[in-house]
TORLO-15506 format. One record per residue: residue in one letter; x, y, z of N, C-alpha, C in turn. Coordinates in Angstrom, 1 decimal. Layout:
! residues N
(A, (X, Y, Z), (X, Y, Z), (X, Y, Z))
...
END
This chain:
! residues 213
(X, (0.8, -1.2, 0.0), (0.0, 0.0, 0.0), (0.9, 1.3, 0.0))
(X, (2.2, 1.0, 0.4), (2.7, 2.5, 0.4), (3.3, 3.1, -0.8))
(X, (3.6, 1.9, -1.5), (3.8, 2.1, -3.2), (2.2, 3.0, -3.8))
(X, (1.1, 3.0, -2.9), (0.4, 3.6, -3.8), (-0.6, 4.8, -3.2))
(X, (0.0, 5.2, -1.9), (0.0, 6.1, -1.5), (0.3, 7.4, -1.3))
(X, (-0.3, 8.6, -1.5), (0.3, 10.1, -1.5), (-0.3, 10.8, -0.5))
(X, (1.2, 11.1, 0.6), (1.2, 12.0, 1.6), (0.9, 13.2, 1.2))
(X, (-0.2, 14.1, 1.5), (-0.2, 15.4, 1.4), (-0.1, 16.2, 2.8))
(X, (0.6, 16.7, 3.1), (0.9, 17.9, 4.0), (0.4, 19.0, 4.6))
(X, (-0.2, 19.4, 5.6), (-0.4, 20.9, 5.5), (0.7, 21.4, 5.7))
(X, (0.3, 22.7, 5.6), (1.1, 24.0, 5.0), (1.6, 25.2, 5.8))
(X, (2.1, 25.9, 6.3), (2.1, 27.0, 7.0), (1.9, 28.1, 5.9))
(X, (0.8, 29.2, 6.2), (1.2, 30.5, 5.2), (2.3, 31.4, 5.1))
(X, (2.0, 31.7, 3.8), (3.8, 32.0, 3.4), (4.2, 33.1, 4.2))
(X, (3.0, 33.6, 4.5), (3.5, 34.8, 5.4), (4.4, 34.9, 6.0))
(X, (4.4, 33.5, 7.1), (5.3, 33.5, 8.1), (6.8, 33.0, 7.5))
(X, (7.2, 33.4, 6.4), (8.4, 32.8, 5.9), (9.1, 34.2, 5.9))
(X, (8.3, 35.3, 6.7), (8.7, 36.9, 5.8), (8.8, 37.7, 7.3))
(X, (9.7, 38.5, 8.2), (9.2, 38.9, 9.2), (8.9, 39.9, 9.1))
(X, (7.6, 40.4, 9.9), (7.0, 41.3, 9.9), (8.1, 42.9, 10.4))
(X, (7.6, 43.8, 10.4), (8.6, 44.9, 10.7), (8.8, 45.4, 11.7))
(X, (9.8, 45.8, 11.9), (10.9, 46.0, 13.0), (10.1, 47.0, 14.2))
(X, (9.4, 47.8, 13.7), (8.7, 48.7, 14.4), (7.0, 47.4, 15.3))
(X, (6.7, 47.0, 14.5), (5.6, 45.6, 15.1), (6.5, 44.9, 16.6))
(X, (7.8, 44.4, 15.9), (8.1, 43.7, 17.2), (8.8, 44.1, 17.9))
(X, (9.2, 45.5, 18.2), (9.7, 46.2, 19.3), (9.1, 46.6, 20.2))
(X, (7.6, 46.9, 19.6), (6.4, 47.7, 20.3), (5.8, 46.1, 20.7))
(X, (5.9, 44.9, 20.6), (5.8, 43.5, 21.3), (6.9, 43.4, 22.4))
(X, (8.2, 43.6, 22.1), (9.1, 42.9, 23.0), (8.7, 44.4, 24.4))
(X, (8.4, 45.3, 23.9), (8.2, 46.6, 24.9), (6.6, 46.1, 26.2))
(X, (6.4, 45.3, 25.1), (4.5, 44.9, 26.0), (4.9, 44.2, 26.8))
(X, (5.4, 43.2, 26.2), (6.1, 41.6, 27.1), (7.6, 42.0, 27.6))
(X, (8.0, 43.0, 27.8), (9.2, 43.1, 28.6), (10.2, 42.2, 28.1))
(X, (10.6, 42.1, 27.2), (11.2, 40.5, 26.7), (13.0, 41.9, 25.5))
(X, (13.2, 42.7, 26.2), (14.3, 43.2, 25.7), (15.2, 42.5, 26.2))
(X, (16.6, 42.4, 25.7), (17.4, 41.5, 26.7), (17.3, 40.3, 26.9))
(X, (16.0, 40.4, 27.1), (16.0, 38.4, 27.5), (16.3, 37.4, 26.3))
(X, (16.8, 36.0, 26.3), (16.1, 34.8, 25.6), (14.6, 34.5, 25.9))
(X, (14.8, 34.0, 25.1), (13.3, 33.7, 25.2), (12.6, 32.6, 23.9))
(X, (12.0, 31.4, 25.2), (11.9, 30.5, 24.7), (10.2, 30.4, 24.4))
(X, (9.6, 29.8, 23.3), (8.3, 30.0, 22.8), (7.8, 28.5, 22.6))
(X, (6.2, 28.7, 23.2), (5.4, 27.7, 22.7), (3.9, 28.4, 22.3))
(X, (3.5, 27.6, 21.2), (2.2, 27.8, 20.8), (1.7, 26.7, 21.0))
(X, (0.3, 26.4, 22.1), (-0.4, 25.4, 21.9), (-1.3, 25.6, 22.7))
(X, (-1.9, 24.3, 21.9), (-3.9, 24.4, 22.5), (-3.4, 23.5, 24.5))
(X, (-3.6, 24.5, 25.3), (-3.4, 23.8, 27.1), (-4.1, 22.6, 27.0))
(X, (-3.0, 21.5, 27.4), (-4.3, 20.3, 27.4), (-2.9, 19.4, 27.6))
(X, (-3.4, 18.2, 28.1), (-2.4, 16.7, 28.0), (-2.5, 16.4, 26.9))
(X, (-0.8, 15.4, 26.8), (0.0, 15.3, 25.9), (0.5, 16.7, 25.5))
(X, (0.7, 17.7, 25.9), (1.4, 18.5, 25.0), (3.2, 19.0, 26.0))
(X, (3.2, 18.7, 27.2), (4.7, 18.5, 28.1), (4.5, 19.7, 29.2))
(X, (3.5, 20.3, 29.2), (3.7, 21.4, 30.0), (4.1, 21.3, 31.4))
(X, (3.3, 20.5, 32.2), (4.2, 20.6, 33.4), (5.7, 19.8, 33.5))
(X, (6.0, 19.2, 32.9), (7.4, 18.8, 32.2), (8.6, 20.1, 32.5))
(X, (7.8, 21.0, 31.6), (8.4, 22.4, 31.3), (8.6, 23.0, 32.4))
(X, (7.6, 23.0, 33.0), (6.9, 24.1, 34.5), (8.5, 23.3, 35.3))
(X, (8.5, 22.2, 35.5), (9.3, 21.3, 36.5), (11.0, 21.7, 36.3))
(X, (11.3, 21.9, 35.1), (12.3, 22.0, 34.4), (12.5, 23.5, 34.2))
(X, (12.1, 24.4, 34.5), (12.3, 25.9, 34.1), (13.5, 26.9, 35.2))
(X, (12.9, 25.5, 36.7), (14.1, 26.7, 37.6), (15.2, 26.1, 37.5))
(X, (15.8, 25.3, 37.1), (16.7, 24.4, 36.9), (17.3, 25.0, 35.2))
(X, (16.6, 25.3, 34.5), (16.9, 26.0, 33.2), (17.4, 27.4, 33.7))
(X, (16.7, 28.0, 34.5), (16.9, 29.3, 34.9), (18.2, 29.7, 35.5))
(X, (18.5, 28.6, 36.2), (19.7, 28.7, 37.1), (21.2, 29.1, 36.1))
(X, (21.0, 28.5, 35.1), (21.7, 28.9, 34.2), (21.6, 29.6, 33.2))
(X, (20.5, 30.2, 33.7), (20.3, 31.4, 32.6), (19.4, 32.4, 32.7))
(X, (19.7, 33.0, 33.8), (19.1, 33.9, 34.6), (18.0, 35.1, 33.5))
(X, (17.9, 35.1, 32.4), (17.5, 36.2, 31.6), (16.9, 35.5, 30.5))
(X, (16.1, 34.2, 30.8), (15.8, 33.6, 30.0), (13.9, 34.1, 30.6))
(X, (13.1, 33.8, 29.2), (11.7, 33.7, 29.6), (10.9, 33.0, 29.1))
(X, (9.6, 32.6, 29.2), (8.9, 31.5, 28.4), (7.6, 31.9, 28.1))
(X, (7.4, 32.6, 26.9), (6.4, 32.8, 25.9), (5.7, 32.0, 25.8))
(X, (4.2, 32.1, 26.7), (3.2, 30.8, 26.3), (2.1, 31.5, 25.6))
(X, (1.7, 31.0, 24.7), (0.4, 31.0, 24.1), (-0.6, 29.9, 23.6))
(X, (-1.8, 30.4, 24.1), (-2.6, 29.4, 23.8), (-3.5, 29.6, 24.6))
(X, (-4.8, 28.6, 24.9), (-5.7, 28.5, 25.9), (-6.0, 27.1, 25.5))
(X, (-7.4, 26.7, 26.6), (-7.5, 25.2, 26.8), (-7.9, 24.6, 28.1))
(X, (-8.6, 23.4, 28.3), (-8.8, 23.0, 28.9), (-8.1, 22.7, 30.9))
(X, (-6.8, 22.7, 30.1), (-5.9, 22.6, 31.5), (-5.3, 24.0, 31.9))
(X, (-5.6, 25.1, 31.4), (-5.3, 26.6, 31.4), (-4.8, 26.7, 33.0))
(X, (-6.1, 26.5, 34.1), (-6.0, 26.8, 35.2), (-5.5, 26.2, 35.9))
(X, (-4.7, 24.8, 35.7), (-4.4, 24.3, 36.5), (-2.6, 24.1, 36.1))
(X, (-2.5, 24.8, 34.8), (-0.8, 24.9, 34.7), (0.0, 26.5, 35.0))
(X, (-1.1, 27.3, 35.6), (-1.3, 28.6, 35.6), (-1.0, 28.3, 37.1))
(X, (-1.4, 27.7, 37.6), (-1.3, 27.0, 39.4), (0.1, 26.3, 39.6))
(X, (0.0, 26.0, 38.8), (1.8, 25.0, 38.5), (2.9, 25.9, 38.1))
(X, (2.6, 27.2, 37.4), (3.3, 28.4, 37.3), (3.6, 29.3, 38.8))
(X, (2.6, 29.5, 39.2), (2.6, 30.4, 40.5), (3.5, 29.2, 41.7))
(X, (2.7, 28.2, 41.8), (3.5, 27.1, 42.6), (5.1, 27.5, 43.1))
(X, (5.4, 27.5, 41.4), (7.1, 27.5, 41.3), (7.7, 28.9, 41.1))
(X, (6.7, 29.8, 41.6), (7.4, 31.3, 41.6), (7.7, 31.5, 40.4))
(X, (7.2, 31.1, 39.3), (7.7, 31.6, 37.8), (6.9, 32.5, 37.2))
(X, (6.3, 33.7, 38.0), (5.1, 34.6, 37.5), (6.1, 35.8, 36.7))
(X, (7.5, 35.6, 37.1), (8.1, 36.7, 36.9), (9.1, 36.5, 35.2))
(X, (8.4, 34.9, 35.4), (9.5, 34.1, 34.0), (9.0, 34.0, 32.9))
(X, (7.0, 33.3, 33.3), (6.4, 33.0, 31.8), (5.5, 34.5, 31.6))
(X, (5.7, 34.5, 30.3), (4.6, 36.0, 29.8), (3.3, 34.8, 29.0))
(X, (2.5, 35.2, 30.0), (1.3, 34.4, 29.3), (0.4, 35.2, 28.6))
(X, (0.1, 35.0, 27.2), (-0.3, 35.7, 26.2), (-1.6, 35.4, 26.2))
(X, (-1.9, 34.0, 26.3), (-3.5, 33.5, 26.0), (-3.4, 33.1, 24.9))
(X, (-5.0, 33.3, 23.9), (-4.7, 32.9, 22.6), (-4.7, 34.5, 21.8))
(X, (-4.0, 34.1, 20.7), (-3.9, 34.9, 20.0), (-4.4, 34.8, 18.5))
(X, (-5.1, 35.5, 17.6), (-5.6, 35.1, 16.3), (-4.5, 34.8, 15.8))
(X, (-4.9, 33.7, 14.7), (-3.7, 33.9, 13.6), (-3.1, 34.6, 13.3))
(X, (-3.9, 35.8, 12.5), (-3.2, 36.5, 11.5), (-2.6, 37.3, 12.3))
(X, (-2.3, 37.4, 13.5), (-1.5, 38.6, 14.5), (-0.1, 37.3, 15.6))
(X, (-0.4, 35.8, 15.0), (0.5, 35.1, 15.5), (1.6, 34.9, 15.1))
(X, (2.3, 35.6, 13.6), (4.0, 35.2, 13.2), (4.4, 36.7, 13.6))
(X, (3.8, 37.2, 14.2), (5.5, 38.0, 14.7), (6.0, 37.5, 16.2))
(X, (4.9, 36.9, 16.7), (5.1, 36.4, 18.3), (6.9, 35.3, 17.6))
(X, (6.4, 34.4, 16.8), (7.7, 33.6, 16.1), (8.5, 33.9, 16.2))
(X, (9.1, 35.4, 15.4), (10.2, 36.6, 15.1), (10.7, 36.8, 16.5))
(X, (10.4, 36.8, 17.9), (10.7, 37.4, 18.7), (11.0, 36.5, 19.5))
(X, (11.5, 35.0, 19.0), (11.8, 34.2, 20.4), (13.3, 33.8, 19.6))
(X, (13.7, 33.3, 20.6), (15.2, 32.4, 19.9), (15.1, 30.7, 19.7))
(X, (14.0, 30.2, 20.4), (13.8, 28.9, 19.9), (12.4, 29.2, 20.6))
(X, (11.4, 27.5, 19.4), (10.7, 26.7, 20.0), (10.4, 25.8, 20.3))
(X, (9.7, 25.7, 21.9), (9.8, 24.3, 22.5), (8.6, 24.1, 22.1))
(X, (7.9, 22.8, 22.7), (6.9, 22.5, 22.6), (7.0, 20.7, 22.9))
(X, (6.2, 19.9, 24.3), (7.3, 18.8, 24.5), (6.6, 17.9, 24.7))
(X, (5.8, 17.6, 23.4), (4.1, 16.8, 23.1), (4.9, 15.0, 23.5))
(X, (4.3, 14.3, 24.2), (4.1, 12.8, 23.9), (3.0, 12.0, 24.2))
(X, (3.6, 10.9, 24.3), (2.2, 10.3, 24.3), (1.1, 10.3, 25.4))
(X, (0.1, 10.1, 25.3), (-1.0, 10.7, 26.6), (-2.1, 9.6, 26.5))
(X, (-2.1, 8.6, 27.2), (-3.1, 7.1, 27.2), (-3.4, 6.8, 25.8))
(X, (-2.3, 6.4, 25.1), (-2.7, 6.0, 23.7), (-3.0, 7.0, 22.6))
(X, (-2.9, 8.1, 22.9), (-3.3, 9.5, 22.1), (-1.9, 9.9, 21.4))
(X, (-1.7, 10.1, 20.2), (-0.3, 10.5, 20.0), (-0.9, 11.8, 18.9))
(X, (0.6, 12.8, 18.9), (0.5, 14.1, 18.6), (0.3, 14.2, 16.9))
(X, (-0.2, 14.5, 15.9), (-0.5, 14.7, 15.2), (0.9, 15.4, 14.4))
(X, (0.6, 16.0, 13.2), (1.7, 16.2, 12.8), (2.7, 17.8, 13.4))
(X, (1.9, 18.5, 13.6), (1.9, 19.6, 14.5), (2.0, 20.8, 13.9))
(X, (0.7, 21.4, 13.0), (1.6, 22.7, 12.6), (2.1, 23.9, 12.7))
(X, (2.3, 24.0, 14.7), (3.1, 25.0, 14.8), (4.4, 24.7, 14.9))
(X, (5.0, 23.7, 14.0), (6.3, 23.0, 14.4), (6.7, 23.7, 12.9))
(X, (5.7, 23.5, 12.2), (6.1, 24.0, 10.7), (6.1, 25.9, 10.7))
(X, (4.8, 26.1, 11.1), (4.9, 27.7, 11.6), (6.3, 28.2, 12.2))
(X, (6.7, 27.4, 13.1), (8.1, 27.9, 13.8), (9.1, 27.8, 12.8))
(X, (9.2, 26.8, 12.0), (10.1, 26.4, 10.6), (10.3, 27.6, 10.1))
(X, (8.8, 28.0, 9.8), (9.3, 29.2, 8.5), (9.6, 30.3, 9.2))
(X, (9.7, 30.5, 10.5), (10.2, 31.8, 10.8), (12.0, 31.5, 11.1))
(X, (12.2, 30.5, 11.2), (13.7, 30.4, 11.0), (14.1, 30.0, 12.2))
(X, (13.0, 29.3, 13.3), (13.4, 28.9, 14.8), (13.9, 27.3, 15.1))
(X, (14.8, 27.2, 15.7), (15.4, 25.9, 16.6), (14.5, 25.9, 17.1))
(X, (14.3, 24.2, 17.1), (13.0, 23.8, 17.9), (13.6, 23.0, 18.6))
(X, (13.0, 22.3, 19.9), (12.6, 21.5, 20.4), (11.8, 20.7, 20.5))
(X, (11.5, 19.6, 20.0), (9.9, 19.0, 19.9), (10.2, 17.9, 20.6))
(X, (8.7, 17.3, 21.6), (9.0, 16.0, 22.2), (8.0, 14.9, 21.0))
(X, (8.9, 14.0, 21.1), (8.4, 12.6, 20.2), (7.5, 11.7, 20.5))
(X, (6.4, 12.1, 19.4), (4.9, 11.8, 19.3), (4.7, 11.7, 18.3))
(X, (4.2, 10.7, 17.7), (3.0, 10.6, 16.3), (3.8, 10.8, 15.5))
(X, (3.3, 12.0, 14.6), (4.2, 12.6, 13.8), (4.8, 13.8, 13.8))
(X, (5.2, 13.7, 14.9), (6.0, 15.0, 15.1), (7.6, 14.7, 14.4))
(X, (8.2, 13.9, 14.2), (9.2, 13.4, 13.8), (9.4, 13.7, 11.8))
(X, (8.1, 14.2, 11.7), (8.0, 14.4, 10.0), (8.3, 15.8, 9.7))
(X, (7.6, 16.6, 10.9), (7.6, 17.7, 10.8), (9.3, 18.5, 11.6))
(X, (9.4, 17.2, 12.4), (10.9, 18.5, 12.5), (12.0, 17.1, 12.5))
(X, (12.5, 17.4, 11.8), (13.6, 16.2, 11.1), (15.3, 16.8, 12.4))
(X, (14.7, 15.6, 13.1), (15.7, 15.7, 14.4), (17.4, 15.7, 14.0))
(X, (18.1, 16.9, 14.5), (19.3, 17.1, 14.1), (19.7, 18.0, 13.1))
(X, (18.8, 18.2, 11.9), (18.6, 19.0, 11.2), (17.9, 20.1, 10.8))
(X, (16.5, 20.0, 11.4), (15.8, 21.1, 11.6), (15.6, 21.8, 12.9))
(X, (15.9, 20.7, 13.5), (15.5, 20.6, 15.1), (16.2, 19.3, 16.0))
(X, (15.3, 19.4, 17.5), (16.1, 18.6, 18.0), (14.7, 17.7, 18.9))
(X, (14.8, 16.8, 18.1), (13.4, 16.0, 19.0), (13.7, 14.9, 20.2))
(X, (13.0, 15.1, 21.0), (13.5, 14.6, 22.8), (12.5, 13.5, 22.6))
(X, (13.0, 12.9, 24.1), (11.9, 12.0, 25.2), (11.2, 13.2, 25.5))
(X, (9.8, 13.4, 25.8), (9.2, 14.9, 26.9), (10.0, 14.4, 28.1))
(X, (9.7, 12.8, 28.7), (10.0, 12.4, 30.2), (11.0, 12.3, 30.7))
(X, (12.4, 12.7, 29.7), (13.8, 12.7, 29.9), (14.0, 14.3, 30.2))
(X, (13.8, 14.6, 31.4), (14.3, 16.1, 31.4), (15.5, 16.3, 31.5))
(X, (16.5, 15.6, 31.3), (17.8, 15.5, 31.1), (18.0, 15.7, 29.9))
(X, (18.1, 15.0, 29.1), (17.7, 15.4, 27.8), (17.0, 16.6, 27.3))
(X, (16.1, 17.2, 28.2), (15.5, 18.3, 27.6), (16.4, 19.5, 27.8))
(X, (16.6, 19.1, 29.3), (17.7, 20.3, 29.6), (18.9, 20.7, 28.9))
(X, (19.5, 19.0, 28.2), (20.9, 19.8, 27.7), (20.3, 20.3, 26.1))
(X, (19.2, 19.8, 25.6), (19.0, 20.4, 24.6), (18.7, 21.9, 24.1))
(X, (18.1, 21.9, 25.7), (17.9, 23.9, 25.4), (19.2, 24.2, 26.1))
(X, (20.0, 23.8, 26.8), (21.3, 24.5, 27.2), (22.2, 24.4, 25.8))
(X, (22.3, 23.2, 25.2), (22.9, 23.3, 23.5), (22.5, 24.7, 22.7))
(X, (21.6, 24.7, 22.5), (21.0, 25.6, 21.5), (21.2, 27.3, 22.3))
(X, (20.9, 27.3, 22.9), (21.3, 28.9, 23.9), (22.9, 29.3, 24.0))
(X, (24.0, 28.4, 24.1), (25.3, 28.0, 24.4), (25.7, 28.0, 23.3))
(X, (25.4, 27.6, 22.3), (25.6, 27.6, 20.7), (25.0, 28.0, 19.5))
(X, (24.7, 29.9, 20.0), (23.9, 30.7, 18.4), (24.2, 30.0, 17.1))
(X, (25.3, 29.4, 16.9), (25.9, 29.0, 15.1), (25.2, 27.9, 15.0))
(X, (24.9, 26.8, 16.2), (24.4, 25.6, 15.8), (22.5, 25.9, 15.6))
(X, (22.3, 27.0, 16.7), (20.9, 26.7, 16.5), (20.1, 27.7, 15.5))
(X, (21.4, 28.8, 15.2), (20.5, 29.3, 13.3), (20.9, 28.5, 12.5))
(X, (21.8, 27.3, 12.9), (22.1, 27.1, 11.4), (20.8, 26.0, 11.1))
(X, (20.2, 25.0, 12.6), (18.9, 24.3, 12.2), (17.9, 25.3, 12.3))
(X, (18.0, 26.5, 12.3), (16.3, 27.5, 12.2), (16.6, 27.7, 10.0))
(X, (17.9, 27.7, 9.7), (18.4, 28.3, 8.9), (17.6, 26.9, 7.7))
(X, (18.1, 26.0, 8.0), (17.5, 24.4, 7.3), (16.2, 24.4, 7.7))
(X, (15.9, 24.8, 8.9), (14.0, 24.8, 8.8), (13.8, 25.0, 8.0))
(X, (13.8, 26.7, 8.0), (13.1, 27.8, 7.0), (13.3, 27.0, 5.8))
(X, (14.4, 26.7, 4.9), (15.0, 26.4, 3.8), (13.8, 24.7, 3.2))
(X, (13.6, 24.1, 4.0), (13.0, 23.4, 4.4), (11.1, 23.4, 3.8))
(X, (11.0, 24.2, 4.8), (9.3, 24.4, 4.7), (9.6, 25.3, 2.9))
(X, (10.2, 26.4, 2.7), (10.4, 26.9, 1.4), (10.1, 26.1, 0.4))
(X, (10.9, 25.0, 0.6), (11.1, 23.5, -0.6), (9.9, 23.2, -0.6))
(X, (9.8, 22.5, 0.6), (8.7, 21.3, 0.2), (7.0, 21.5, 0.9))
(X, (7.1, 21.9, 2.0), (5.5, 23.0, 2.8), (5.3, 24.2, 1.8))
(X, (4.8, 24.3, 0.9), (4.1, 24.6, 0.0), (2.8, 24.3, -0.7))
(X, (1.5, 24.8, -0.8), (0.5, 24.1, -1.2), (0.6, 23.6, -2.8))
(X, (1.6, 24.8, -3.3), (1.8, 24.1, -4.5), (2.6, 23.0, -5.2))
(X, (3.5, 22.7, -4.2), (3.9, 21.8, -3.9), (3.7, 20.2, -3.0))
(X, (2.7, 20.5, -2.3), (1.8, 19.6, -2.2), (0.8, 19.2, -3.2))
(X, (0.1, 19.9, -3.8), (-0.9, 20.0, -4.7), (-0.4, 19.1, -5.8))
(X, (0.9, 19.1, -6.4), (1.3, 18.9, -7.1), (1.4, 17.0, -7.0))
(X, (1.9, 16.7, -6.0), (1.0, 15.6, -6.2), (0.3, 14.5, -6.6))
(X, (-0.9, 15.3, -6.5), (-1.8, 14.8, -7.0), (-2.2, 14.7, -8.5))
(X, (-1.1, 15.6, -9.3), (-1.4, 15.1, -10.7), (-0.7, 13.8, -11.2))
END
């Protein structure tokens, strides 16, 4: 059957292959206090399987070495209030900038303004992550990712090359992976650099579309 099967892809819009202008994301990093800082980014719907209290567990231990780091969350969801509890818990009110959700068409400059993204999906009672398209969204802005290994998340960020895909439950692993990428600007534009280049090539609808003939 796979001889006679065609993967088609979603897509990220091209928009986000283009960054928005300089004057947009200064008057962002001015809202969110995020001058100076690193700053690490997730977009997702709040819910299990996606690693959040993972992250929450792992942040002052991230922090310790890297006092000026912060964590861009967006999204809303189901578990909102009870990782928002897991936030305050660990005295990180001062670390994550919680945005909520944000529309689309006002979501690729949030991209432009982080230096990686995480995001540290696994498996959740038999549930596995889907292909993930803010993994591709992050691609086309030129971001080092982090992804945790589910489903198909492994399609969408091609571990070592576009990114770096973990265990979520190895925080060992998670840790030196965002201490690699922070510790090493050359290594982690050069996989934001192969993202972008990446979604360009082949996440295209007309390139998907294609195909089909």
């Amino acid at each position: 059957f796979k001889d006679k099967s065609t993967v088609l892809y979603p897509c990220p819009e091209p928009e986000f292959l283009t960054a928005p202008s300089k004057e947009e994301l200064d008057a962002l990093r001015r809202q969110y206090a995020l001058e100076g800082k690193r700053v690490l980014l997730t977009v997702s719907r709040l819910d299990e399987g996606k690693g959040f209290p993972h992250l929450i567990h792992l942040l002052p231990k991230l922090l310790a070495e890297n006092p000026n780091m912060v964590w861009l969350l967006i999204g809303d969801g189901p578990k909102r209030a009870e990782f928002i509890k897991m936030i305050q818990k660990n005295n990180l009110q001062n670390v994550v900038r919680f945005v909520g959700e944000v529309a689309h068409d006002k979501l690729r400059a949030f991209y432009y303004l982080a230096d990686m993204f995480i995001l540290l999906t696994h498996p959740d009672e038999g549930r596995e992550e889907g292909l993930g398209l803010v993994f591709l969204e992050a691609s086309a802005a030129g971001l080092p990712i982090i992804a945790g290994r589910s489903g198909g998340v492994e399609e969408a960020v091609i571990d070592g090359e576009t990114g770096i895909v973990v265990d979520a439950y190895n925080g060992t692993q998670v840790m030196n992976s965002v201490f690699d990428l922070l510790r090493n600007p050359v290594r982690a534009r050069e996989l934001g650099e192969q993202a972008r280049a990446r979604i360009a090539a082949e996440f295209q609808w007309g390139e998907q579309v294609a195909k089909l003939k």
